[in-house]
C-alpha positions in Angstrom: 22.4 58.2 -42.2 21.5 55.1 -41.0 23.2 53.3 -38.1 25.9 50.7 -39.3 25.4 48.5 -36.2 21.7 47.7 -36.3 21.6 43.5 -35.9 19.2 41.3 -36.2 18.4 39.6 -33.0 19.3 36.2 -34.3 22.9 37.8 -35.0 22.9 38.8 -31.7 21.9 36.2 -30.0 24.7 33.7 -32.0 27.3 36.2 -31.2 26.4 35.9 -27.2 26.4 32.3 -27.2 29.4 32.3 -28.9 30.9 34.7 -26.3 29.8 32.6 -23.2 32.7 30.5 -23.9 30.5 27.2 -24.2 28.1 28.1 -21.1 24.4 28.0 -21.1 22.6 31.0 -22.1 19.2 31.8 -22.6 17.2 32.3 -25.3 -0.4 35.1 -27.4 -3.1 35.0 -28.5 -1.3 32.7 -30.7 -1.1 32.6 -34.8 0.7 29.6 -35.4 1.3 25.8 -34.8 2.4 22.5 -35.6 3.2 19.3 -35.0 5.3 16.2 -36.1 8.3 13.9 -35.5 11.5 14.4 -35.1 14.9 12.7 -34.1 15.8 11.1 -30.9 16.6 14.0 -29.0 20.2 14.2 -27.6 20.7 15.7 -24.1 23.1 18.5 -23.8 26.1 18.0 -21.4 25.7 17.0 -18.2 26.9 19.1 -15.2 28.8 17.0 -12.5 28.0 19.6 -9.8 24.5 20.0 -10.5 22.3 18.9 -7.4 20.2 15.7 -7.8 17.0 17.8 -7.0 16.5 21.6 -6.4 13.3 23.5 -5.2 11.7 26.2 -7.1 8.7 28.5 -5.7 5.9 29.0 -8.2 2.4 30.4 -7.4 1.4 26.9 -7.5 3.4 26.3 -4.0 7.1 24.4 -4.2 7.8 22.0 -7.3 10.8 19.8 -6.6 12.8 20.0 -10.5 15.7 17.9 -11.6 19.0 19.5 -10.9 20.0 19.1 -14.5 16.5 18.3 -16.8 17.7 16.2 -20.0 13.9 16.4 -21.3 12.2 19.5 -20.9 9.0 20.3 -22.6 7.9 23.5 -23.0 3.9 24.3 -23.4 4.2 27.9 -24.7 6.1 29.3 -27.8 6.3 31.8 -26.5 8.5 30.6 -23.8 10.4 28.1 -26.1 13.0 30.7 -27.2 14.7 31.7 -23.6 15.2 27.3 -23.6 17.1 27.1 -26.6 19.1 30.4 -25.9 19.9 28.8 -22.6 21.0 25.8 -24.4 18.5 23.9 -22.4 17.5 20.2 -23.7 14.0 20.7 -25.3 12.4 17.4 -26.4 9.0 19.0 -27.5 7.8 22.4 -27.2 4.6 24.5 -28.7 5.0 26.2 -31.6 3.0 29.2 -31.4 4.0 32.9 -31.3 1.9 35.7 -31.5 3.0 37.4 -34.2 4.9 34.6 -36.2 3.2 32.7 -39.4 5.6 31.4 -41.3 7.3 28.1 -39.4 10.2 26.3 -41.0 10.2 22.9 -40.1 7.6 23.3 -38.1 9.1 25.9 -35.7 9.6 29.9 -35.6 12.3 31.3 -37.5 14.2 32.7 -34.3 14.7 29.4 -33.2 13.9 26.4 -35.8 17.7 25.6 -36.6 18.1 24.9 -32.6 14.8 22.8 -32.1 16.1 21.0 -35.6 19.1 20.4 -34.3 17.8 19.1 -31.1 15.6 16.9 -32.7 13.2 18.4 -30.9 9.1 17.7 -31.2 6.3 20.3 -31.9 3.4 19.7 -29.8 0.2 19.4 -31.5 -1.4 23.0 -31.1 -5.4 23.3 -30.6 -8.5 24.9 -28.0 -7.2 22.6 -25.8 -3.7 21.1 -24.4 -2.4 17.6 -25.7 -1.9 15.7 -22.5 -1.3 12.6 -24.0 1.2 14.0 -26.3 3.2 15.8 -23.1 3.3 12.6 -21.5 4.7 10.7 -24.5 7.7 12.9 -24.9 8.3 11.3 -21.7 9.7 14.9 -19.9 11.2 15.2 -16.8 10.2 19.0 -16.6 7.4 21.1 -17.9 7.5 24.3 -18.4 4.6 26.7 -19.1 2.5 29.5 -18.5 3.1 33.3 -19.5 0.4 34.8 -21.8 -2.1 33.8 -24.0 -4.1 30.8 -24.7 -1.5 28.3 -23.8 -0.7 29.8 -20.6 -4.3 29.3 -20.1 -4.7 26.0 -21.1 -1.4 24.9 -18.8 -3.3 26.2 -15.9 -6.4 24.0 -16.4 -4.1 21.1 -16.8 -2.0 21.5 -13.9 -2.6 18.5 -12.0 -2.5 16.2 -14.7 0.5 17.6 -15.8 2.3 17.4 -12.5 1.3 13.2 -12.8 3.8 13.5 -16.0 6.5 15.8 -14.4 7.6 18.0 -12.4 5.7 21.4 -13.5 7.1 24.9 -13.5 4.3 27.5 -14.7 5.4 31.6 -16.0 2.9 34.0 -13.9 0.6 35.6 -16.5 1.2 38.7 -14.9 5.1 38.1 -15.3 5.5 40.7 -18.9 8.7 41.3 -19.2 11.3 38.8 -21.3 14.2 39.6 -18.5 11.7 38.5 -16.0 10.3 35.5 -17.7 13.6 34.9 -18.9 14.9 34.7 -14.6 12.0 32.4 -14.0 13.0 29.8 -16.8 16.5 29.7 -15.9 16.3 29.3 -12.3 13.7 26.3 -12.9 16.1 24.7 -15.2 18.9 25.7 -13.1 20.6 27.2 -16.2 20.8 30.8 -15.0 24.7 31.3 -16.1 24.8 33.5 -19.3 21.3 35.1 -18.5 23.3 38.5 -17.8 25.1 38.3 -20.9 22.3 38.2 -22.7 20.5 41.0 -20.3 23.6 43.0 -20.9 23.6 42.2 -25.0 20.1 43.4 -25.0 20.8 46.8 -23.4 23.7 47.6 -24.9 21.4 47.3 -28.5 19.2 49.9 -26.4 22.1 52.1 -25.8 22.8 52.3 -29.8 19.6 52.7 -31.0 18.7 55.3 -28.8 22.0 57.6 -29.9 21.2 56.8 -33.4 17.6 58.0 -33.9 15.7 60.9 -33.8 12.6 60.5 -31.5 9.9 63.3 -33.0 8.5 65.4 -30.7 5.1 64.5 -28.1 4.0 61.8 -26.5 3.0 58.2 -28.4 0.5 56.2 -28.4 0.5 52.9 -29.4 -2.1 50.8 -31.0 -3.1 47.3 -31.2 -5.0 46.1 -35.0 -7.2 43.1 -35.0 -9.6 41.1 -37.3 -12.1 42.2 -35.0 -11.9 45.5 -35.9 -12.7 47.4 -33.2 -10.4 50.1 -31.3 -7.7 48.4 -29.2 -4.8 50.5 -27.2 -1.7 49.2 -25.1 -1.4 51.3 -21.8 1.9 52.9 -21.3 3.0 50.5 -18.7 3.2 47.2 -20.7 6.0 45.4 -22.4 6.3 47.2 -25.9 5.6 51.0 -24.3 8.0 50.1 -21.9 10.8 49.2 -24.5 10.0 52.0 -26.8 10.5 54.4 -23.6 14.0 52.9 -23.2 15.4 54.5 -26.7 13.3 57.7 -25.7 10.2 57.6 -26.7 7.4 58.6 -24.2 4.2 56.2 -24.1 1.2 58.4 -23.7 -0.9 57.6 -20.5 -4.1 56.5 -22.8 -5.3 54.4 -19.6 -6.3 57.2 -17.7 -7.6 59.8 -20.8 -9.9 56.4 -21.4 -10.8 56.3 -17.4 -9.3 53.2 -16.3 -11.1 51.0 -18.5 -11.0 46.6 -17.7 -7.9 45.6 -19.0 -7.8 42.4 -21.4 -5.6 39.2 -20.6 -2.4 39.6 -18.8 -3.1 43.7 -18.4 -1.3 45.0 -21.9 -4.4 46.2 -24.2 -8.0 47.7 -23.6 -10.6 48.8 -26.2 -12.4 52.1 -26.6 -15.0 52.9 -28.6 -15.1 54.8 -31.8 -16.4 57.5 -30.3 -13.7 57.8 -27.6 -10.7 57.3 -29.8 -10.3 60.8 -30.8 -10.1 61.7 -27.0 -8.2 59.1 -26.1 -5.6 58.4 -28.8 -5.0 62.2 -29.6 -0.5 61.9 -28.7 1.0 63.0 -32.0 2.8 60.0 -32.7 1.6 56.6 -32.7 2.7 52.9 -33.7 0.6 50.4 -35.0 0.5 46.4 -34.4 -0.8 44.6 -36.6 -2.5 41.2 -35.2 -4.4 40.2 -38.4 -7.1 43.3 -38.8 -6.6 46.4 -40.7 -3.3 47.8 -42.1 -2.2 51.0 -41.6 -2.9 52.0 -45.1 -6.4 51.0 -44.5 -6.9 52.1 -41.3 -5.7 55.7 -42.8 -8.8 55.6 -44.7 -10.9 55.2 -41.8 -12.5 58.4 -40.9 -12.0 57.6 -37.4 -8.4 56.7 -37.2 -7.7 59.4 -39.8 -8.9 62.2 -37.6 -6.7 61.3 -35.1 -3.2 63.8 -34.9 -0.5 61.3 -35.3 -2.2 60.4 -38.9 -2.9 63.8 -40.1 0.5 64.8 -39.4 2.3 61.7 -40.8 3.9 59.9 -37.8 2.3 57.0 -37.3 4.7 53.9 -37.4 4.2 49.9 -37.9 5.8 47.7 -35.8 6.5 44.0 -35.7 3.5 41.6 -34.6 6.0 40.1 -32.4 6.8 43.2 -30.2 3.7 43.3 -28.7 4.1 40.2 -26.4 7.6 40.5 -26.8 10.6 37.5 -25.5 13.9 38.1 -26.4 13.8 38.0 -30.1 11.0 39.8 -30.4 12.4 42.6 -28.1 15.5 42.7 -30.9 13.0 43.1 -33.6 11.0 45.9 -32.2 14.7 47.4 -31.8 15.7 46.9 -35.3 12.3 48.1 -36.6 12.6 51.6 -34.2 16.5 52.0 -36.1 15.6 51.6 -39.2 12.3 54.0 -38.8 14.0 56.7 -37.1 17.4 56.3 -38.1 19.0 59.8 -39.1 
């Protein structure tokens, strides 16, 4: 039967917060944006032993950071979510995801009701980074960086966005969400709760993994985009990882493909056609769906259906949003793994 304790992320996120006993937790390629006004945004409660100024070490050298920011403004979406978990003031943000297409109000699900109650701003989302509309939020920190476009665009900017505020920028080569996730709360110096969350996270691990069954081989896990050529995620990136921790075990595609260049931040590599057979040949595989084929339509592929994992029926979707996962999306690609191989 299905497990009785699968919860959605948002559920468990509310329930840590509530827990925390009024503390501050926490909370590319992007698909989304949007912009707009909002309410005047109203800081959250001060703390009287919070240090005027602190220093945090980024790649970029030291950056000097309020003690306690009151107007943070955060230039990746996919960032935005460990701020509003943390309870952190955000008085504009980006709105894009990878993975997420359907804003309300103007945000993500996973974390509109917090920017709405903040009355926080979405950024204006294009090719290239609003500076004008950073600086009118009027912020006394930025924070930005990670993966994806954004984090690219932050890193162009950098100087001029250091004129606005002080400017705190995710490593692209930082993957994981409880990494990411350290970084963000030591620059805001909000890093109480972060271990409740941690903890939250991996005790959702420990239940899914006794409630599944995990079919037998390695996996292999596949990206899907509107190019529509063959795109793999080597075993050591964010979503292999995860899928490891409830007992799965990522196939080392990286080396059967012989150590191919690596796109973005490391997580996906293509292959041709021709190679896919040899290199994609675990007998189970998931599928991400980034806007190309489904996985009904990439059964009828000759290519993909030669492969083992769909002649033998164990190929699995997940979420977009586990690919590049932060918190939430880790949660989803949980719940999805449950309800998939649930007994």
């Amino acid at each position: 039967m299905r497990p009785t304790t699968t919860a959605h992320p948002r559920t468990s996120r509310r329930a840590v917060l509530a827990g925390a006993s009024g503390l501050a937790l926490l909370a590319l390629t992007a698909c989304s944006g949007g912009s707009g006004q909002a309410a005047e945004q109203t800081p959250a409660a001060t703390t009287s032993s919070a240090p005027a100024l602190r220093t945090v070490t980024t790649e970029q050298g030291a950056v000097e950071v309020p003690g306690d920011p009151q107007r943070i403004a955060v230039l990746s979406g996919g960032l935005a979510g460990y701020l509003f978990a943390l309870d952190a003031p955000v008085v504009a943000t980006d709105t894009r995801v990878l993975g997420v297409t359907d804003l309300q109000g103007g945000f993500p699900p996973a974390w509109a009701d917090e920017a709405t109650e903040q009355g926080t701003t979405a950024l204006p989302a294009g090719e290239q980074l609003n500076i004008e509309a950073v600086a009118a939020a009027n912020p006394d920190l930025i924070i930005g960086g990670g993966q994806g476009i954004t984090a690219v665009q932050a890193q162009e900017a950098y100087e001029q966005l250091s004129d606005i505020a002080p400017t705190v920028l995710v490593p692209t080569s930082t993957t994981s969400w409880q990494e990411q996730l350290e970084l963000v709360a030591e620059a805001t110096g909000r890093t109480d709760g972060v271990d409740e969350l941690v903890a939250a996270y991996d005790e959702r691990v420990e239940e899914v993994r006794s409630s599944i069954t995990v079919p037998d081989g390695n996996a292999v896990f596949l990206l899907s985009l509107p190019v529509g050529k063959p795109f793999l995620i080597p075993a050591d990136a964010a979503l292999p990882a995860l899928a490891e921790e409830v007992g799965f075990t990522p196939d080392d595609v990286l080396t059967k493909a012989g150590n191919p260049t690596l796109y973005g931040s490391g997580d996906s590599f293509e292959v041709s056609p021709e190679l896919l057979g040899q290199v994609a040949d675990a007998p189970v595989a998931f599928v991400v769906d980034l806007g190309g084929a489904s996985v009904e339509e990439l059964a009828q592929d000759p290519v993909y259906a030669a492969l083992p994992a769909f002649r033998n029926g164990q190929v699995h979707e997940l979420p977009a949003t586990s690919y590049r996962p932060d918190y939430d999306g880790a949660m989803d690609a949980l719940d999805a793994i449950a309800e998939e191989f649930g007994a």
